[in-house]
N, C-alpha and C positions, 0 to 999 in steps of 0.2 A: 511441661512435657517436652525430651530430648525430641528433635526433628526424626529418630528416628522410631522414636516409638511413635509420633506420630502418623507416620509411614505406613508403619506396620496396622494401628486400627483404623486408617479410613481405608486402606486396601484390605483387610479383612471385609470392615464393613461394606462396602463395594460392592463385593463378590457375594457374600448371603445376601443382601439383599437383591440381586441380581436373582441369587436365587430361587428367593420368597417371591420376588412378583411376576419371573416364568412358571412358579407351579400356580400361582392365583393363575395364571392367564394359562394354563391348561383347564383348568376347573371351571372356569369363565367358560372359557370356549365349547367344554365339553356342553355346559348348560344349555348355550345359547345355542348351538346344532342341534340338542334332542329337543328342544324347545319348539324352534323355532320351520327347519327341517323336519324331526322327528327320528324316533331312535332308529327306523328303517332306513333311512335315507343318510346315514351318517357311516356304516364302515362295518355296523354289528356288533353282536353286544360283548363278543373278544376285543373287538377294537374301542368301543368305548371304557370296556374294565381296564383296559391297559394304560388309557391315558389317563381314566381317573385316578387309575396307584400309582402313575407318576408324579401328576398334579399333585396328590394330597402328599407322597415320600417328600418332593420339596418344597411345599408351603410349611409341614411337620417337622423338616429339619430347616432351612433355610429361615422360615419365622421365627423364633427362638434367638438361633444364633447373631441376627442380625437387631433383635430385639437388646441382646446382652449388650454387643459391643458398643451399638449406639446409645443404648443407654449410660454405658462406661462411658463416653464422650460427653455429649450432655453433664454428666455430671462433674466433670473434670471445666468445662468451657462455663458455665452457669457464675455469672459474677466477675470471669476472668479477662478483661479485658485484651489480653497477650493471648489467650488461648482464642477467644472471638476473631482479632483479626489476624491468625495467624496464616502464611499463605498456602498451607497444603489445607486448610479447613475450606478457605475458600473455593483452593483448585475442584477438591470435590465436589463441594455444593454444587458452584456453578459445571463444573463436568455434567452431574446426575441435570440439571436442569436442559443442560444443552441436548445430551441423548434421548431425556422423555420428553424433552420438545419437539423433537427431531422424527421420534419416535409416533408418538400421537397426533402429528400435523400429519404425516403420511398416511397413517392407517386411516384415521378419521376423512381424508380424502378417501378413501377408498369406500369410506363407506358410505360418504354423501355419494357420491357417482353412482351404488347401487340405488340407494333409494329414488336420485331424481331417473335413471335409466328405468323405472319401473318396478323396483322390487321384483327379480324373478329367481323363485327360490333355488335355482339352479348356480344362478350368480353370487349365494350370499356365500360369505366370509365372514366366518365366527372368528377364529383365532384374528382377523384383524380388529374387528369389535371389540373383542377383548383386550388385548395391545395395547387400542386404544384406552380404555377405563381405566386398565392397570397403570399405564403409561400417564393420564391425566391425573390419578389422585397420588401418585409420587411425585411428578412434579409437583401438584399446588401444596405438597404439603413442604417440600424441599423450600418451595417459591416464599412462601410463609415464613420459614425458618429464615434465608436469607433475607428475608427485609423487614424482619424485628430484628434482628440483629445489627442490618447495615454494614457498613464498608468501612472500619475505623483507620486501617492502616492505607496506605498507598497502592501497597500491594496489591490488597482487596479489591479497589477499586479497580485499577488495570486487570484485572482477571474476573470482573462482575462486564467491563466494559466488554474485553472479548466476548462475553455471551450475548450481551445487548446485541452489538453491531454485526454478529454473525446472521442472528436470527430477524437483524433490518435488514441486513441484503438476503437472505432466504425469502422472509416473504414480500421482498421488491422484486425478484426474480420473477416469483410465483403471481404477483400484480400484472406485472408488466407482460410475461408471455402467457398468460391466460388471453387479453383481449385481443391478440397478433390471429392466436388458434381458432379462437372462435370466429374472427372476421372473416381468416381463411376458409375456415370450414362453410360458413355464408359464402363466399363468392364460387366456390367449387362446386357449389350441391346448386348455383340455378342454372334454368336455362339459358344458353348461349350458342345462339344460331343455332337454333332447333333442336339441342342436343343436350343431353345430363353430362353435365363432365365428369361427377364421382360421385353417386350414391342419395342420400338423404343428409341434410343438415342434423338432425336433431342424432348422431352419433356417440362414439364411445369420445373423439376429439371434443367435439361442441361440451357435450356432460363433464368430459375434466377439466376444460377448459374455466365454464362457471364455476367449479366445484375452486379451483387454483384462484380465481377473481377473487371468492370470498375468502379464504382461508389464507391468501397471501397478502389482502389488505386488511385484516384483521391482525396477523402477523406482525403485519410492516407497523401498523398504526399503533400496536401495544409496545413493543420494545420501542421504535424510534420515538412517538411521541408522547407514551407516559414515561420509559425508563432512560429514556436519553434524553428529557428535556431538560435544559438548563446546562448540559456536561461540555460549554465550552472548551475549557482549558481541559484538553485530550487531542492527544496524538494520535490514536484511532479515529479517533470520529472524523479528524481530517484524511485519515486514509479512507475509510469510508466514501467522504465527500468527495475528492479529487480524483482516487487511484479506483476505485467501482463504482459509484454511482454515476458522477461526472464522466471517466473516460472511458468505462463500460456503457453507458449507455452513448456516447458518441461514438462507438466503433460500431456499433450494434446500426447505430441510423444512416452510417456512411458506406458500410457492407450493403447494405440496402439501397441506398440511393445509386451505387454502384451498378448495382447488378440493373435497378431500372434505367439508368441511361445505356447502358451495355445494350440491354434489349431494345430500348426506343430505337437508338444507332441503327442497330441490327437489321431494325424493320424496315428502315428507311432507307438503308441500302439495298433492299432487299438479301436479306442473308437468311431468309426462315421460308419453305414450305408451309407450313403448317397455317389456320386459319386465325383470324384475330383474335378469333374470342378464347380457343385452346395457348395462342404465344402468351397473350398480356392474361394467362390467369394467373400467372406470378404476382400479378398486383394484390391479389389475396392478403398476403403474408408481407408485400414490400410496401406499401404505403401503410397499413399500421405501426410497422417496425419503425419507418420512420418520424411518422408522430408519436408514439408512445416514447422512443426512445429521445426525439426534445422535449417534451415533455418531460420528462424524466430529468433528463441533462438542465434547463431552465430553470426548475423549482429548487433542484440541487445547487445548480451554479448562485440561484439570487441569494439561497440561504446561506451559502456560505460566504457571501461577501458581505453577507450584514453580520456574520457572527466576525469575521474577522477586521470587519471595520471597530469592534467595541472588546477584541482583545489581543493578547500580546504579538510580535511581527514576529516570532519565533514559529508560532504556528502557521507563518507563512511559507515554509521550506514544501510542506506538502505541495500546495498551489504551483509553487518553482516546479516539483519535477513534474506536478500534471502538465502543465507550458511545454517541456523539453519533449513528453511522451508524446503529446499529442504533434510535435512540430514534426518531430523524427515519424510519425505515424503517414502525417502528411506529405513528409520528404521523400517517404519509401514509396507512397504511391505514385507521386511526383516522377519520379526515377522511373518506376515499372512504365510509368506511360512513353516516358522518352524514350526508353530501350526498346519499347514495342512498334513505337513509328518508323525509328531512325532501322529498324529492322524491315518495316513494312516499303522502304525506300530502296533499299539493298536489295529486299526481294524483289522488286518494281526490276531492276538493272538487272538484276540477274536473269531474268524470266526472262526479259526483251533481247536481252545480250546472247542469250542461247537459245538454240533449237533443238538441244537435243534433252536438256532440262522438263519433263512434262510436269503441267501445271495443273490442279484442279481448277475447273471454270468458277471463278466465284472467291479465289482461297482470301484475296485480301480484304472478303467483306469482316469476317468476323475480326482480324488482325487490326484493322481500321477504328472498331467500333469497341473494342476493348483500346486502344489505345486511346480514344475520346474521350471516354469515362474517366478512365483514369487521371488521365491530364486535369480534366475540367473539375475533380472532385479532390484531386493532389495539391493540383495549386491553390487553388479557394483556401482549403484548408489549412496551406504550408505559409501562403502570406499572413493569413489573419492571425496564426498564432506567432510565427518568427515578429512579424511588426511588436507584437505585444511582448516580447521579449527583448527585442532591442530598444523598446521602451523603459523596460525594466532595468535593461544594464547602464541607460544614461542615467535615469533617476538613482540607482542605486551605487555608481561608482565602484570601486576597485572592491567592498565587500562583496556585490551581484557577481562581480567579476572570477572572485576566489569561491563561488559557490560550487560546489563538488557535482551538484548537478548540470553544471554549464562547464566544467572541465572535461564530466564522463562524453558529456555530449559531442562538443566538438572533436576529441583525442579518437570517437568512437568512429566518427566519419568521415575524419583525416587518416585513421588507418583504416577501413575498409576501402574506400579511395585507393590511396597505393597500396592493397591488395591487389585491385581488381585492376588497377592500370598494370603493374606488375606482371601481374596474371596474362591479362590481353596482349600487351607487349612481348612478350616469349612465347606464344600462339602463332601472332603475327610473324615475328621472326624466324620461327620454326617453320612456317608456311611459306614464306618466302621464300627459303633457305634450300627447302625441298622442294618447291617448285621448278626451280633453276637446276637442280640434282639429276632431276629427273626431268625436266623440259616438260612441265604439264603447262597449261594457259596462264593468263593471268587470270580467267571467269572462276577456274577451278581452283586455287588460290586464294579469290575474294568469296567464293563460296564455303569455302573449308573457315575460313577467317572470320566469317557474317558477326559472329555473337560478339568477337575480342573485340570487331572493330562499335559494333555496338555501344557493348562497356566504357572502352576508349573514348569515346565520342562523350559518352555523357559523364564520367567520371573525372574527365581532366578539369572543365571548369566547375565541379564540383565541391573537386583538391582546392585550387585555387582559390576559389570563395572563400570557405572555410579556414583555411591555412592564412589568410589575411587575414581574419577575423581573431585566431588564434594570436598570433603575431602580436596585432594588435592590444589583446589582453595583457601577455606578454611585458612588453612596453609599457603599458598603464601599469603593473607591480601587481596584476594578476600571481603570478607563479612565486614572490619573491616574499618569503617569510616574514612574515611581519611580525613587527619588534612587538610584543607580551610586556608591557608594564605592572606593574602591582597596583592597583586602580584601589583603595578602595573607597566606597559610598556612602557617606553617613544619609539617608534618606528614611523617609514615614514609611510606614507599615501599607499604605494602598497606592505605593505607587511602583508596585511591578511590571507593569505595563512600560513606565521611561525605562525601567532596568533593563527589560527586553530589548528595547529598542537601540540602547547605549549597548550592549553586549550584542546583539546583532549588526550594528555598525562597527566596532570595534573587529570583533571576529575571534573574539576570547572572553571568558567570564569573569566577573570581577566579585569583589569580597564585600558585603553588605549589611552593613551596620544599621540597624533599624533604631530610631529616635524615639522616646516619648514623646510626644506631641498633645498640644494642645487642640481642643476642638475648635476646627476651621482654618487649621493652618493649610494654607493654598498649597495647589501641588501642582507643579512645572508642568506649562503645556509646553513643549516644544514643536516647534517645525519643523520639517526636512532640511532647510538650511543652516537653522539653530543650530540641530543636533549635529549637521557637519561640521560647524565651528566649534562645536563641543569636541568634538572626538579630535578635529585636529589641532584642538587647545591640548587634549591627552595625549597625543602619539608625538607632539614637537615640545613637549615640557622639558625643560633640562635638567627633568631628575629622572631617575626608572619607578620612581615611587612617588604617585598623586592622590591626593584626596579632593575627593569629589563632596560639596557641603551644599544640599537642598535649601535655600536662605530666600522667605520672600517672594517665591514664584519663579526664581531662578537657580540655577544651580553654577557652583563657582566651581574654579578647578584651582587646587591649590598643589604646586610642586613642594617635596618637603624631604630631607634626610638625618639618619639617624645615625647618631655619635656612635 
């Protein structure tokens, strides 16, 4: 089948059956309200005849036609293994599995929260009831189809894994801020110093809350650990691991650890009115956030160093830019904290300097206490991951060094840097300049100026750090194109893993000739050292064309050219 006739019937098919299971989920609907409510309490019997002729007009047309075309599929794919894994087959499948998943997790939420909220017939929702059933038995029958089938081609697979790994972080999501809502709703709803703060626990929050606990660790637990176990070698699943679960769930715990140093600060300086039990009920919501979210981040981070301890270093690029994100995350707040002091210092002088400047009584409690936070939750954060990178660039040499991830990084905060000194510096000057102009003070002057000099202040040894650092790469043959030889490998069939590893040192891919082999023939372990004398046996060879021969438990390098 041309690609575009295939186009043409899974988008037919698509659409009628879209059709067929809105009018099932009229007719549904319609049942379960005269049912359930009763025909009075539904809209009348104009209103239920109208929804019934439309339900049954597209179940009557929409069933048929979508019955043809799939069946015209089906019997074109039956036997065909080109037509099985081909990838608009897949795109749909998994599409329809993603929407009726998407689809029935929500509604079926909707309909737990009625039932544990008490069933009150005022509250029920047929048309989501229905959604959901419609939405349940197209997916399991879609889900079925997909996995007699399986994933033959590549393709398949990367487009079975996007549905996996969407619907492991849908109901990680769904795990994770279910028990944050429920705590809070606990800490809100007791007494504190004599008083209710908001209502009743047992709410519309508390009820979605559980309802999200269960249906997003049921979620999380069916895709990630029946349909993703085993699926090391995937480049999603380390996005998954490093770029949402790992560094999503550490912004999520540091947002929060944030905010409660802010507030302890706050209180201790006294910068709050209000009494202790009404300041710290933020702890509701900010001490779960931060356990669930390590939590989260811990069992991620251990699993992924055990999957990537037992496969190739290629899937290690992920990990590099979760390092870079999480350093530059730490940096930013790093930075916000010094801009906020070396501001809160300025103001100090300027207040004192002047009398005609009116102050609020108090203004540098809260300036102080955000500044604290910040520092003390920036830099934690900005050492422990920079150390662990500049560990990584000495183990990994001039390939760490040419990583795109550690070129965007530095280039990105070398030129932000002289923007902002840039920036500050023609402020300044311009404040100066018209100071003198016009004979204002210097206080009015350093006051117009406060932020540039700010900036200035924290952005020059900033530059400087970096811009060495940069340099430094530089120098080491970071930026300088490295010489591409024709490398190839005569090596066995399971040892993909050295190829990674030879092709991520190297920093180019080489051409790989797979042996017959005997059974038990050893397969080269090498070392970090080894393989540095491996590669720099390849890139100082005095030919441009190497052969590389698995012999023994070692691998030789042989220079060789051709007449």
């Amino acid at each position: 089948m041309s690609t575009a006739r295939r186009v043409y019937f899974y988008l037919v098919t698509g659409i009628t059956l879209g059709i067929f299971a809105a009018g099932v989920g009229q007719l549904l609907s319609l049942i379960f309200d005269v049912t359930i409510k009763g025909p009075a309490q539904v809209g009348g019997i104009a209103f239920n005849q109208q929804q019934f002729s439309l339900g049954l007009a597209m179940t009557i047309i929409g069933g048929p036609l979508w019955f043809m075309f799939w069946w015209a599929i089906q019997h074109r794919v039956t036997g065909n293994q080109e037509e099985i894994g081909a990838g608009m087959r897949k795109f749909y499948l998994n599409l329809i599995l993603l929407v009726t998943a998407l689809t029935g997790l929500t509604t079926f939420g909707g309909f737990l929260t009625w039932l544990i909220a008490g069933v009150r017939l005022e509250a029920f929702s047929a048309g989501g009831l229905a959604a959901f059933v419609v939405a349940g038995i197209v997916w399991y029958y879609h889900w079925r189809v997909s996995e007699t089938e399986g994933d033959p081609s590549p393709a398949a697979k990367t487009l079975r894994r996007w549905y996996v790994y969407y619907l492991s972080a849908f109901g990680l999501v769904w795990l994770a801020t279910g028990p944050v809502l429920l705590i809070n709703s606990a800490v809100v709803s007791l007494p504190i110093v004599g008083t209710i703060v908001r209502g009743q626990f047992w709410n519309g929050t508390s009820q979605t809350s559980v309802v999200w606990i269960v249906l997003g660790g049921l979620t999380w637990y069916f895709h990630w650990s029946r349909m993703g176990r085993g699926d090391f070698d995937s480049v999603l699943r380390q996005v998954y691991f490093y770029l949402l679960a790992i560094f999503g769930a550490a912004i999520a715990a540091l947002v929060a650890l944030t905010v409660t140093i802010y507030q302890i600060f706050i209180w201790i300086v006294g910068g709050v009115t209000a009494s202790a039990g009404q300041h710290f009920q933020f702890l509701g919501w900010a001490i779960p956030t931060i356990l669930v979210g390590v939590a989260i981040w811990a069992y991620h981070r251990s699993l992924a160093q055990e999957e990537a301890a037992s496969t190739n270093e290629r899937w290690l690029s992920p990990q590099r830019i979760h390092f870079y994100l999480m350093s530059f995350l730490g940096l930013g707040t790093l930075v916000s904290g010094l801009i906020t002091i070396f501001g809160l210092f300025l103001g100090f002088i300027i207040s004192g300097a002047s009398t005609q400047i009116a102050t609020a009584p108090g203004w540098w409690r809260g300036q102080l206490s955000l500044s604290l936070s910040l520092l003390l939750v920036g830099t934690l954060m900005w050492l422990y991951y920079w150390s662990r990178i500049l560990q990584r660039a000495v183990a990994g040499g001039v390939a760490e060094s040419r990583s795109r991830s550690r070129r965007i990084y530095l280039y990105v905060i070398v030129g932000v840097s002289i923007v902002a000194l840039a920036a500050s510096l023609v402020n300044i000057v311009y404040q100066l300049l018209n100071g003198l102009l016009q004979s204002t003070s210097g206080l009015d002057v350093l006051r117009y100026s406060k932020w540039s000099l700010q900036a200035l202040i924290v952005a020059a040894p900033l530059l400087w750090y970096h811009w060495q650092i940069t340099r430094a790469d530089q120098k080491s043959g970071a930026e300088a194109a490295a010489v591409h030889k024709n490398v190839t490998f005569l090596a066995g069939a399971q040892m993909e893993a050295v190829i990674s590893r030879i092709e991520d040192k190297l920093g180019y891919k080489i051409r790989v000739l797979h042996k017959v082999e005997q059974e038990g023939y050893p397969i080269p372990v090498l070392s970090d050292e080894e393989l540095a004398v491996l590669t720099d046996g390849i890139q100082s060879a005095p030919s441009t064309k190497v052969l590389l021969v698995a012999m023994g438990g070692r691998i030789l390098v042989m220079p060789y050219m051709e007449k």
